[in-house]
ROBAKE-559718 format. One record per residue: chain; residue in one letter; residue number from 1; x, y, z of N, C-alpha, C in turn. Coordinates in pm, whole numbers. Atoms other than C-alpha are relative to their C-alpha. Example, Ala and Ser with C-alpha at 12.3 -4.5 7.8 and 13.67 -1.06 7.14 Angstrom:
BEGIN
+--------+---------+-----+--------+--------+--------+--------+--------+--------+--------+--------+--------+
! cadena ! residuo ! num !    nxx !    nyy !    nzz !   caxx !   cayy !   cazz !    cxx !    cyy !    czz !
+--------+---------+-----+--------+--------+--------+--------+--------+--------+--------+--------+--------+
!      A !       A !   1 !     89 !   -119 !      0 !   1230 !   -450 !    780 !     90 !    120 !      0 !
!      A !       S !   2 !    -82 !   -119 !     -6 !   1367 !   -106 !    714 !    -77 !    109 !     73 !
+--------+---------+-----+--------+--------+--------+--------+--------+--------+--------+--------+--------+
// end
This chain:
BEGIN
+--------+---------+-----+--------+--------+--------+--------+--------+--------+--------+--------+--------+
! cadena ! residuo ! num !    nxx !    nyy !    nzz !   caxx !   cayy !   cazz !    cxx !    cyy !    czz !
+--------+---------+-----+--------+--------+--------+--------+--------+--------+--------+--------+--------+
!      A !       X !   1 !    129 !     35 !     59 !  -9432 !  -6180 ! -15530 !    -67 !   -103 !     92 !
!      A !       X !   2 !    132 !     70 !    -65 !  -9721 !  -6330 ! -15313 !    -91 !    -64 !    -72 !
!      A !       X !   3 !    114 !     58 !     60 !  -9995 !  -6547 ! -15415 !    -63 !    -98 !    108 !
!      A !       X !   4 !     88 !     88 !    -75 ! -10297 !  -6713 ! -15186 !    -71 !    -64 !   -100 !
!      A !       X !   5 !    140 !     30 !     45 ! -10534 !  -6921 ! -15306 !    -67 !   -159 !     19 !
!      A !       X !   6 !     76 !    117 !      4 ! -10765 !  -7273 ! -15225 !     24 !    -71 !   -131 !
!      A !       X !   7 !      0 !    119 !     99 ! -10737 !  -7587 ! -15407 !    -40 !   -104 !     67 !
!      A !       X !   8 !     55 !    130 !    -47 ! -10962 !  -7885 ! -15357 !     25 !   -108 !    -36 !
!      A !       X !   9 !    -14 !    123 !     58 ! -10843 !  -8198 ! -15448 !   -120 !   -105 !    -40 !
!      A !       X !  10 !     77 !    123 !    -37 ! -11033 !  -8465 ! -15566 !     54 !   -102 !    -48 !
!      A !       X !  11 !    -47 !    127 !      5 ! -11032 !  -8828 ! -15681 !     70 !      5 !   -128 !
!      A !       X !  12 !    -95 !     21 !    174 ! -10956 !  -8756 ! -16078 !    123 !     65 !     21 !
!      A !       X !  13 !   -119 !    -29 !    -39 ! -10656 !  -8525 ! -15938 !     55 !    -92 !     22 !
!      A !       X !  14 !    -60 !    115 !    -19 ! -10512 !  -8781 ! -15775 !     13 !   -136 !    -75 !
!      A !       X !  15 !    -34 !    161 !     80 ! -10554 !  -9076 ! -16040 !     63 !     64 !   -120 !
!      A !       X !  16 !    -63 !    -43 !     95 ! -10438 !  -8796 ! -16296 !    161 !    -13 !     32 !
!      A !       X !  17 !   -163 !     47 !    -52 ! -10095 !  -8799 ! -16070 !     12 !   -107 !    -23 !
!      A !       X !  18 !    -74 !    110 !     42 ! -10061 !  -9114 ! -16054 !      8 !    -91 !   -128 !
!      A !       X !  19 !     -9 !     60 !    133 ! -10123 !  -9218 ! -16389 !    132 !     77 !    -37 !
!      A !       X !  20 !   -111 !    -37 !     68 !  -9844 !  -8964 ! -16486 !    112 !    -40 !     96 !
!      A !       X !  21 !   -163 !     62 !   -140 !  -9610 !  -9079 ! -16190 !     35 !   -137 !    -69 !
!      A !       X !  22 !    -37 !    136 !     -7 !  -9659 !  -9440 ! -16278 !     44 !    -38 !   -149 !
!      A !       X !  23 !    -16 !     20 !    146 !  -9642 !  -9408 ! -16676 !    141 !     49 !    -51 !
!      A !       X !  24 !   -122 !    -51 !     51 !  -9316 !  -9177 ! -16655 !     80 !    -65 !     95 !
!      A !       X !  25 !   -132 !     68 !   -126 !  -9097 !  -9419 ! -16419 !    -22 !   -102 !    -69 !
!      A !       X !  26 !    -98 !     64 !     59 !  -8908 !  -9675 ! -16556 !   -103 !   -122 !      6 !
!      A !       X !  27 !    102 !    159 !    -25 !  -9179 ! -10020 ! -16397 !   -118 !     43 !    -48 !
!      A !       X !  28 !    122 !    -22 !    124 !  -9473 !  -9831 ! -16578 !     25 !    -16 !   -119 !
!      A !       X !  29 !     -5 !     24 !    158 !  -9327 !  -9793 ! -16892 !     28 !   -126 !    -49 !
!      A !       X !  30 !     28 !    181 !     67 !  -9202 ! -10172 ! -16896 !    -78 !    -68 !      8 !
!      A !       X !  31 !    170 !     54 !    -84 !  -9540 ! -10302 ! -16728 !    -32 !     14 !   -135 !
!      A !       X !  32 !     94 !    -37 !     90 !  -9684 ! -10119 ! -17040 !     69 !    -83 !   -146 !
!      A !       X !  33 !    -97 !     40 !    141 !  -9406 ! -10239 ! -17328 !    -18 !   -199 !     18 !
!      A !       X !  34 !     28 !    159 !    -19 !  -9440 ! -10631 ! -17165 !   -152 !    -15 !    -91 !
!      A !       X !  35 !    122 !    -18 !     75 !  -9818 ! -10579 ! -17231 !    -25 !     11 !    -94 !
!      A !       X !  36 !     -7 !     -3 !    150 !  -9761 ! -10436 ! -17584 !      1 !   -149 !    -47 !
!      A !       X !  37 !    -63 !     65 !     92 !  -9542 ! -10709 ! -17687 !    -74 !   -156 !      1 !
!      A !       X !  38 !     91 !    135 !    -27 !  -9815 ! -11016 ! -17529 !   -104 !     47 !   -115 !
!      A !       X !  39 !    100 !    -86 !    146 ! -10031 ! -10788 ! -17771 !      6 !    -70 !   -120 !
!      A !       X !  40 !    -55 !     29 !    118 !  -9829 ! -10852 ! -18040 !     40 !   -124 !    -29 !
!      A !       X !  41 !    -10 !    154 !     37 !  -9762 ! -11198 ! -17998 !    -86 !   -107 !    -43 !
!      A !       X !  42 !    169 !     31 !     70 ! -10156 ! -11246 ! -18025 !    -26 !      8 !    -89 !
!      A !       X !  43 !     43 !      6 !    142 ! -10169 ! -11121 ! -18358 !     75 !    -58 !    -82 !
!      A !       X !  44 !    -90 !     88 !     35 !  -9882 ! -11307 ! -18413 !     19 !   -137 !    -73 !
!      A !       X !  45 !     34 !    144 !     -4 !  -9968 ! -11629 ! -18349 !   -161 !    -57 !     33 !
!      A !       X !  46 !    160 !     36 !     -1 ! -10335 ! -11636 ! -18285 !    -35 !    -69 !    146 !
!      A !       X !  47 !     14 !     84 !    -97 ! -10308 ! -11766 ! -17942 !    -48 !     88 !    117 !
!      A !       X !  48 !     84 !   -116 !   -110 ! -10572 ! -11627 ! -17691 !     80 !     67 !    121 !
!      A !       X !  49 !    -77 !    -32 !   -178 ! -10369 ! -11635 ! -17355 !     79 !    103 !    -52 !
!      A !       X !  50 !    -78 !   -131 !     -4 ! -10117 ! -11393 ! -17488 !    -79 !    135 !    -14 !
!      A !       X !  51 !    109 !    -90 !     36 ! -10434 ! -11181 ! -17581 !    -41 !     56 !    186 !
!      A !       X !  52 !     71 !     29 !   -204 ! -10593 ! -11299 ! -17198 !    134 !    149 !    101 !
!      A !       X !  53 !    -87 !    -52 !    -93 ! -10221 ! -11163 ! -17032 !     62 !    120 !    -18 !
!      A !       X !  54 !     -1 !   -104 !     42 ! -10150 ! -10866 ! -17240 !   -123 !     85 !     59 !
!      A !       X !  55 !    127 !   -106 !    -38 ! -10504 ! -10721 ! -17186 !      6 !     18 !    143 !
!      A !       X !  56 !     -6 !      6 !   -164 ! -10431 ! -10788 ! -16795 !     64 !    113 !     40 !
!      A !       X !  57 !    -92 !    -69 !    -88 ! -10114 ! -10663 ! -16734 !    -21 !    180 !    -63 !
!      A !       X !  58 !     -4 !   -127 !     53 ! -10216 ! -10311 ! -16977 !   -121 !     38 !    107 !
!      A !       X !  59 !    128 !    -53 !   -117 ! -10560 ! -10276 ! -16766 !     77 !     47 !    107 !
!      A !       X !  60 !     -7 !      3 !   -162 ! -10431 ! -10385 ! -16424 !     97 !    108 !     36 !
!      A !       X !  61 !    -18 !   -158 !   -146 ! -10240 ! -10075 ! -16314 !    -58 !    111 !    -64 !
!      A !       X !  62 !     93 !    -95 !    -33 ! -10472 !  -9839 ! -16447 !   -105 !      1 !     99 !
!      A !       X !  63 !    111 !    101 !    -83 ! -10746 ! -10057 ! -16279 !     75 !     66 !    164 !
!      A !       X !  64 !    -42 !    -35 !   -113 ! -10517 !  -9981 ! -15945 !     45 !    104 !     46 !
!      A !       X !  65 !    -63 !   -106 !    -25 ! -10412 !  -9682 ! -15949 !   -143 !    112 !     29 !
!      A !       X !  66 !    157 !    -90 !     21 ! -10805 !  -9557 ! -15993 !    -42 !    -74 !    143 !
!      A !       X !  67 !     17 !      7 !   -110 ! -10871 !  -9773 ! -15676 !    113 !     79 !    100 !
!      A !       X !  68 !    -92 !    -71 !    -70 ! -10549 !  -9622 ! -15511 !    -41 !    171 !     46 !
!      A !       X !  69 !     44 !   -142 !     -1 ! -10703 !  -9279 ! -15605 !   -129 !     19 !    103 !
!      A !       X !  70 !    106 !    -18 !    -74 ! -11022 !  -9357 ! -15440 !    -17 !    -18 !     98 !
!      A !       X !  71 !     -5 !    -21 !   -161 ! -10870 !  -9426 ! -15138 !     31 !    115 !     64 !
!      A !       X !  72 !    -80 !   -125 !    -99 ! -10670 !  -9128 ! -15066 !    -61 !    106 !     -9 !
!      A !       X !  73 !     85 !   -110 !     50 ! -10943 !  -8907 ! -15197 !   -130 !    -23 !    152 !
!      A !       X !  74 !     63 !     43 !   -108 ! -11136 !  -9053 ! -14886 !     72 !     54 !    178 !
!      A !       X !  75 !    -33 !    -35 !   -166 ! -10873 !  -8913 ! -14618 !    -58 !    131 !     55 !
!      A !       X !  76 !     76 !   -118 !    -33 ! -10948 !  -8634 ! -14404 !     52 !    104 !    -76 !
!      A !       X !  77 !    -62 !   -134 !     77 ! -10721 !  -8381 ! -14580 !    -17 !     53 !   -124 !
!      A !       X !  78 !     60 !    -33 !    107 ! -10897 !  -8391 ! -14888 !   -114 !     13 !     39 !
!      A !       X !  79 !    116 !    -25 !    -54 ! -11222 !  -8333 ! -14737 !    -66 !    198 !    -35 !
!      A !       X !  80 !     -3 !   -111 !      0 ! -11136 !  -7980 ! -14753 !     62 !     92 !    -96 !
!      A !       X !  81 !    -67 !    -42 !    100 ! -10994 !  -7749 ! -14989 !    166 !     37 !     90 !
!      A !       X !  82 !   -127 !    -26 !   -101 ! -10628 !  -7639 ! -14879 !     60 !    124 !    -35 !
!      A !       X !  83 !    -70 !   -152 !     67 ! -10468 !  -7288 ! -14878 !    147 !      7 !     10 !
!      A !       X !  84 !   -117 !     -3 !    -25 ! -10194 !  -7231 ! -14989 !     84 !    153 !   -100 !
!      A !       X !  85 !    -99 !   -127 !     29 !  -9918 !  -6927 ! -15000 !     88 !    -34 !    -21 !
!      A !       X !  86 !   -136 !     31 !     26 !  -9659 !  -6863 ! -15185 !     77 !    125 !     -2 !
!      A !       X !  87 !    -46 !   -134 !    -75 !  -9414 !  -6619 ! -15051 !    161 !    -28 !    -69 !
!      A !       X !  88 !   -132 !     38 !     10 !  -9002 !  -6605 ! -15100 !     63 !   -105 !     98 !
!      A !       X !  89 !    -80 !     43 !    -74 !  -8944 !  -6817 ! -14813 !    -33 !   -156 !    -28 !
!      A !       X !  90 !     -7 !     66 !     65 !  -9107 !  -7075 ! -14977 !   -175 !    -26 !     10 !
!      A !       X !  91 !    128 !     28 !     12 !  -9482 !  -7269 ! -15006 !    -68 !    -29 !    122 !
!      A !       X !  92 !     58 !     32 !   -161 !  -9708 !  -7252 ! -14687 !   -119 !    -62 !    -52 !
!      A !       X !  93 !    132 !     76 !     12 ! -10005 !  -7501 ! -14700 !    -85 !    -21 !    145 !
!      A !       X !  94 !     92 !    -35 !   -132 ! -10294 !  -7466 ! -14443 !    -90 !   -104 !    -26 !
!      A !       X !  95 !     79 !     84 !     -1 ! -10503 !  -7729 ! -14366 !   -120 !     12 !    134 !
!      A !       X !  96 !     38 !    -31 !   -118 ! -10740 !  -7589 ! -14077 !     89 !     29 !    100 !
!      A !       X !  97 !    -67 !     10 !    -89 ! -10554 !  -7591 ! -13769 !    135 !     21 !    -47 !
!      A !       X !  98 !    -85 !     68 !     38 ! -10259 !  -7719 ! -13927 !    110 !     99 !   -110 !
!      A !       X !  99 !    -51 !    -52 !    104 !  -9979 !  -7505 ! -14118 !    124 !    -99 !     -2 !
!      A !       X ! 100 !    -86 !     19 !      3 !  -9695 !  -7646 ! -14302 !    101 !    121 !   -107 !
!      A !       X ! 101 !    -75 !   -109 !     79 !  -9392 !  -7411 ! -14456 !    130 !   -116 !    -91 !
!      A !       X ! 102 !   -152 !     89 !     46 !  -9158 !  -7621 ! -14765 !     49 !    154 !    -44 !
!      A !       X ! 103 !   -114 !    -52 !     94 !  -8877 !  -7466 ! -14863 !     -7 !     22 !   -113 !
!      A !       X ! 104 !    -23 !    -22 !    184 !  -8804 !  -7359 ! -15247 !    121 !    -85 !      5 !
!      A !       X ! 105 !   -112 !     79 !     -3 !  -8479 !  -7544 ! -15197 !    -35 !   -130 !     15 !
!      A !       X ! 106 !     53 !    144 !    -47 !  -8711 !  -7863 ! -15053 !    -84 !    -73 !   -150 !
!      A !       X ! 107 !    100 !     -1 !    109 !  -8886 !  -7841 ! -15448 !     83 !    -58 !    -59 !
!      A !       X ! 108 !    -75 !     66 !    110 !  -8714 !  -8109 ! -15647 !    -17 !    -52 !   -152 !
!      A !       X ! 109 !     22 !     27 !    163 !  -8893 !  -8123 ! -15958 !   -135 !    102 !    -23 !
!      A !       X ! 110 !    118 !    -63 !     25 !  -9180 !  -7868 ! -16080 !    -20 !    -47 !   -129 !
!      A !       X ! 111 !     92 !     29 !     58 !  -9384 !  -8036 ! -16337 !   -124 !     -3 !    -17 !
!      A !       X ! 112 !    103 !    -57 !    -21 !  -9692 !  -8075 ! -16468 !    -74 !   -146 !   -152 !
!      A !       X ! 113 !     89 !    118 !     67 ! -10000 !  -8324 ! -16668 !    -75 !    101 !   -124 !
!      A !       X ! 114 !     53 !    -80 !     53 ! -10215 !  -8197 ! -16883 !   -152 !     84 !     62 !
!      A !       X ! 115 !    117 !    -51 !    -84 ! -10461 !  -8127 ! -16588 !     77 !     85 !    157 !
!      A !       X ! 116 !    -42 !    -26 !   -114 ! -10244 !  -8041 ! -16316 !    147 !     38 !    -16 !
!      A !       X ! 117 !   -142 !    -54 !     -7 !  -9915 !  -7854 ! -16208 !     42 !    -79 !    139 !
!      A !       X ! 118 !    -49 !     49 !   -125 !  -9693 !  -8090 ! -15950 !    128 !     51 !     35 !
!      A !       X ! 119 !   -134 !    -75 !    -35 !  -9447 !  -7940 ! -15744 !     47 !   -151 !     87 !
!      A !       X ! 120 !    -26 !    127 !    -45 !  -9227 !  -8283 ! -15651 !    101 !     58 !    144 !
!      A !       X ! 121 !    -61 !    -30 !    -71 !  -9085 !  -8266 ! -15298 !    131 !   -130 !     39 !
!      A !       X ! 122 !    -33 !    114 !     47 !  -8946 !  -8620 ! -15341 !    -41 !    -87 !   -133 !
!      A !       X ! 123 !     58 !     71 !    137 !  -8976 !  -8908 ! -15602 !    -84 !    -22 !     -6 !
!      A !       X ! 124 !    100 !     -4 !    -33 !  -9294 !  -8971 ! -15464 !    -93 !     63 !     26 !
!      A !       X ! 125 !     62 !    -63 !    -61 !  -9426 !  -8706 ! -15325 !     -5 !    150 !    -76 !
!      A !       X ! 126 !    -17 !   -142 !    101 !  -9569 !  -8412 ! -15482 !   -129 !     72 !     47 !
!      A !       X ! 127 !     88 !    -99 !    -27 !  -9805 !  -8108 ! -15421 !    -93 !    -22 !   -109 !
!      A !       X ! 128 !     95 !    -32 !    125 ! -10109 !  -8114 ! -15703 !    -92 !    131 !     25 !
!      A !       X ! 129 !     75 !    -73 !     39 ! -10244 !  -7813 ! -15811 !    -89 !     27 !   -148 !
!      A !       X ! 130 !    128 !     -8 !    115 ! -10541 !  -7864 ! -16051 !     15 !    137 !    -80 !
!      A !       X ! 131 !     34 !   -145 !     87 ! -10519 !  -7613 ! -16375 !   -157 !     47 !      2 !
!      A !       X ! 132 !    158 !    -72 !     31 ! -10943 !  -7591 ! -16323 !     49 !     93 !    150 !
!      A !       X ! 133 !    -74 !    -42 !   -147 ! -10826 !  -7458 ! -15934 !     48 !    104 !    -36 !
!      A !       X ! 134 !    -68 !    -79 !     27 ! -10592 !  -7237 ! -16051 !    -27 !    106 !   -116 !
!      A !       X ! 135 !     78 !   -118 !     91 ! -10815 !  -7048 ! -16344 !     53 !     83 !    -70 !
!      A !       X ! 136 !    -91 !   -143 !     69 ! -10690 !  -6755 ! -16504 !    137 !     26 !     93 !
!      A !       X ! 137 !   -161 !    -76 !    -80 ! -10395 !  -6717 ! -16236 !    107 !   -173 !     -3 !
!      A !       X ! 138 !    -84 !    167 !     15 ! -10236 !  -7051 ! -16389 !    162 !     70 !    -36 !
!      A !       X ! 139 !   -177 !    -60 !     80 !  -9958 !  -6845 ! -16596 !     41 !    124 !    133 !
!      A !       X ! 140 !    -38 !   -103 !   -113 !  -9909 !  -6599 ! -16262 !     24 !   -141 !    118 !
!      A !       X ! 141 !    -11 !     81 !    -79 !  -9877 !  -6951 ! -16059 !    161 !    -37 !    -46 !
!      A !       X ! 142 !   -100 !     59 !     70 !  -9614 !  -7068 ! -16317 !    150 !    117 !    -12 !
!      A !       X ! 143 !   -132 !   -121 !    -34 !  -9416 !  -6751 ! -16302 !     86 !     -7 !    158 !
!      A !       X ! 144 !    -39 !    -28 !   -163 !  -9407 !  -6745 ! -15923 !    103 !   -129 !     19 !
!      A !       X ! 145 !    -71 !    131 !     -5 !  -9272 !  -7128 ! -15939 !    186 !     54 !    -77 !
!      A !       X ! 146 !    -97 !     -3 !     66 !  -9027 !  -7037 ! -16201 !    137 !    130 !     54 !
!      A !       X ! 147 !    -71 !   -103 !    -98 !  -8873 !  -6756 ! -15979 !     61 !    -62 !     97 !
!      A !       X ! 148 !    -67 !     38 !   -115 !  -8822 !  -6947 ! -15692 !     40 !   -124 !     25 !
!      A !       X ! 149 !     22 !    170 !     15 !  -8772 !  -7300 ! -15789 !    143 !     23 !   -117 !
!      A !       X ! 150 !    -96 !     -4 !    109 !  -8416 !  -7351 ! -15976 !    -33 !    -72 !   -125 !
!      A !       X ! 151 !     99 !     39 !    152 !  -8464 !  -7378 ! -16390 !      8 !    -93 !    -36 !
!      A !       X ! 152 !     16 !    162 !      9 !  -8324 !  -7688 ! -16385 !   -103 !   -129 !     22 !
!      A !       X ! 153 !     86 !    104 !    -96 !  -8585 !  -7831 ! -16156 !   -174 !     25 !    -76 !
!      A !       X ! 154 !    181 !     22 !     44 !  -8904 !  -7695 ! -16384 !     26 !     -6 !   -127 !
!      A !       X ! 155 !      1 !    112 !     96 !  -9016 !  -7897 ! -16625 !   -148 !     21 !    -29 !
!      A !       X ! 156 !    122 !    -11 !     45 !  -9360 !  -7744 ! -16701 !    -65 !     46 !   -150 !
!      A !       X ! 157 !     33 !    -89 !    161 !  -9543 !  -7742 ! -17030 !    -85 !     80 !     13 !
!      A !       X ! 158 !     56 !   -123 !     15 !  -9714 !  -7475 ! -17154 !   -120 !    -21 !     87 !
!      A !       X ! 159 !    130 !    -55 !    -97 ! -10011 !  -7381 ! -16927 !   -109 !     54 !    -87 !
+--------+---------+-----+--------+--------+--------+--------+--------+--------+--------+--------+--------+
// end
C-alpha cells in the first residue's frame, strides 16, 4: 500500500504539538498541578501572591510554547508544504531538493491530538500531519501507519 500526499505546516500545528508534548510529559503535568495547588491556596487563604504565582506558572508555558511555535514556523522548511510517501520500506519526506527515507522500525510512537496525527521518531521528535491536510484520506493514512508501525507503538484515537 502506497500513499503520496503534501502537508503544510503551520504555526497552530506546531503549538498544537507542543502543547500535547509538553502537557503529556511528566514537567508539564507538575508545572500545571504546582499551579493548581498556588490556585488553591488563594482561595484558601485569600492571599494575592499565591493568586499572582499560580496564574504565572499556569500561563507561562503556554505563553512559550506559542512563542516557540512562532519561531519554528518561521524556518525555511515550513515555508513550503512537504511531500511525503509512504511505501513498505518506510516514510520518504521531500522537501525540494532534499529527500529523506525513515524507517518503520525508526517510528517509536504513532500518536495523535485532536488536530493532528504524530508519528514520534524520538521523545522529541515527531512528524505532524494535520487531520485538515490529510481530508478524507485520514482513516486510509491511519491504516497505512497501523500496517507498518508495530501495534504496540500506535496510540491513535479515533480519526
Amino acid at each position: 500500500m502506497e500513499m503520496e500526499f503534501d502537508v503544510q505546516i503551520t504555526k497552530k500545528d506546531l503549538y498544537d504539538y507542543q502543547l500535547h508534548h509538553a502537557y503529556t510529559s511528566p514537567s508539564g503535568l507538575f508545572g500545571t498541578i504546582v499551579g493548581c495547588l498556588f490556585l488553591v491556596g488563594f482561595f484558601n487563604t485569600g492571599t494575592p501572591l499565591y493568586l499572582l504565582i499560580g496564574a504565572f506558572i499556569i500561563l507561562y508555558f503556554p505563553w512559550t510554547l506559542h512563542i516557540k511555535a512562532a519561531s519554528q514556523a518561521q524556518a525555511p522548511i515550513f515555508k513550503r508544504p512537504l511531500h511525503y510517501k509512504l511505501s513498505e520500506e518506510g516514510l520518504e519526506i521531500s522537501a525540494e531538493e532534499e529527500k529523506q527515507l525513515v524507517s518503520w522500525d525508526d517510528i517509536t510512537k504513532a500518536s495523535s491530538t485532536g488536530k493532528t496525527i504524530l508519528l514520534y521518531t524520538s521523545k522529541i521528535n515527531a512528524f505532524l500531519f494535520p487531520k485538515r491536510e490529510l481530508g478524507e484520506r485520514k482513516g486510509e493514512f491511519v491504516q497505512a501507519i497501523s500496517r507498518y508501525v508495530a501495534p504496540d507503538r500506535v496510540k491513535i484515537k479515533a480519526v
